[in-house]
C-alpha positions in Angstrom: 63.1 199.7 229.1 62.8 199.9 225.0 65.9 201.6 224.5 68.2 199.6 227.2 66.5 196.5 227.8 66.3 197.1 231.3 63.5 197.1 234.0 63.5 199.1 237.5 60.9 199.7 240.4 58.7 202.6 239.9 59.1 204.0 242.8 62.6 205.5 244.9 62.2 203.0 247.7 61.5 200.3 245.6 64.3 200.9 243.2 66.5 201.6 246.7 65.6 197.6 247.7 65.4 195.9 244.3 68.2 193.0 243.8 68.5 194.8 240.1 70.4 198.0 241.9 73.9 197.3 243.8 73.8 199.6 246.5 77.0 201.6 247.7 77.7 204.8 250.3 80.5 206.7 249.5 80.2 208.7 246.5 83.2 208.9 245.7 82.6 205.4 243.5 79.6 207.4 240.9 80.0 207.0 238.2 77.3 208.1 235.1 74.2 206.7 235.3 74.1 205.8 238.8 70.6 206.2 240.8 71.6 208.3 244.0 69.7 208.2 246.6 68.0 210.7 249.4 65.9 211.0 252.3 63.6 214.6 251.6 60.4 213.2 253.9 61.2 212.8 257.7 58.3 209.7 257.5 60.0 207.7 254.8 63.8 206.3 254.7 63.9 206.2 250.9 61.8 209.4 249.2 63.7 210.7 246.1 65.7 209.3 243.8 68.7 211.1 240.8 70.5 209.7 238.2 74.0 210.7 238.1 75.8 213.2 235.6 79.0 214.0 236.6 81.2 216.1 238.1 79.4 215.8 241.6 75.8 216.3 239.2 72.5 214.8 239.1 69.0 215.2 237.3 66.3 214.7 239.1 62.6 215.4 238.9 60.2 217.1 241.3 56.1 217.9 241.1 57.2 221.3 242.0 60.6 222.3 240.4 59.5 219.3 237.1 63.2 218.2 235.8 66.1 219.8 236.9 70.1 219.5 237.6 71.6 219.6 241.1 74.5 219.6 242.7 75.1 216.6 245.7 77.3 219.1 247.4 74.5 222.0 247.7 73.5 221.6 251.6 69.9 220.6 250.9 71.3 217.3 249.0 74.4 216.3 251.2 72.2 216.5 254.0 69.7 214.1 252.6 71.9 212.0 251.1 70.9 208.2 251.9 73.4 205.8 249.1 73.9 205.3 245.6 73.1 202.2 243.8 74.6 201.0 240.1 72.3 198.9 238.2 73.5 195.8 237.4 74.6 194.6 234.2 73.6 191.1 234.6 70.9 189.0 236.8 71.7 185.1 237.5 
C-alpha cells in the first residue's frame, strides 16, 4: 500500500471477490504480478493465494513451508488451481 498506492483484501477469498481484482482462467494470460489463485482446503472454494513471477512461477507463503517459489505446473498446484486475477489499474 506505501510503496504502490494500492489496497487489497487480507485474505485469499476476499482478494478472489474484491471489484479491485479482474478475474480470469486460463493462465495462459499471466502476466507478472498477477494474484493466482488455488483451492488447498476441500471446505473452502478460495484458500491460498500467489503472486505471479514468470515463466509458469509463483511466490507464495505458507505457516509451514514460510515464503517460497513454486511452479503452477507441479501436480499439487495444477490440481488446485481455481483463476487468476490482475489488479486493476484504475477504480471508477
Amino acid at each position: 500500500a506505501e510503496v504502490y498506492l494500492i489496497e487489497i483484501p487480507r485474505t485469499s477469498i476476499q482478494q478472489f471477490f474484491t471489484e479491485k481484482v479482474e478475474l480470469f482462467k486460463s493462465s495462459k494470460y499471466l502476466s507478472e504480478g498477477d494474484l493466482v489463485f488455488f483451492r488447498t482446503m476441500d471446505n473452502k472454494f478460495i484458500s491460498h493465494v500467489g503472486l505471479y513471477l514468470h515463466n509458469e512461477m509463483f511466490v507464495n507463503s505458507s505457516s509451514s513451508k514460510g515464503v517460497s517459489i513454486a511452479s503452477l505446473k507441479d501436480p499439487y498446484w495444477r490440481k488446485r488451481y481455481v483463476a487468476a486475477g490482475r489488479l486493476k489499474t484504475s477504480m471508477p
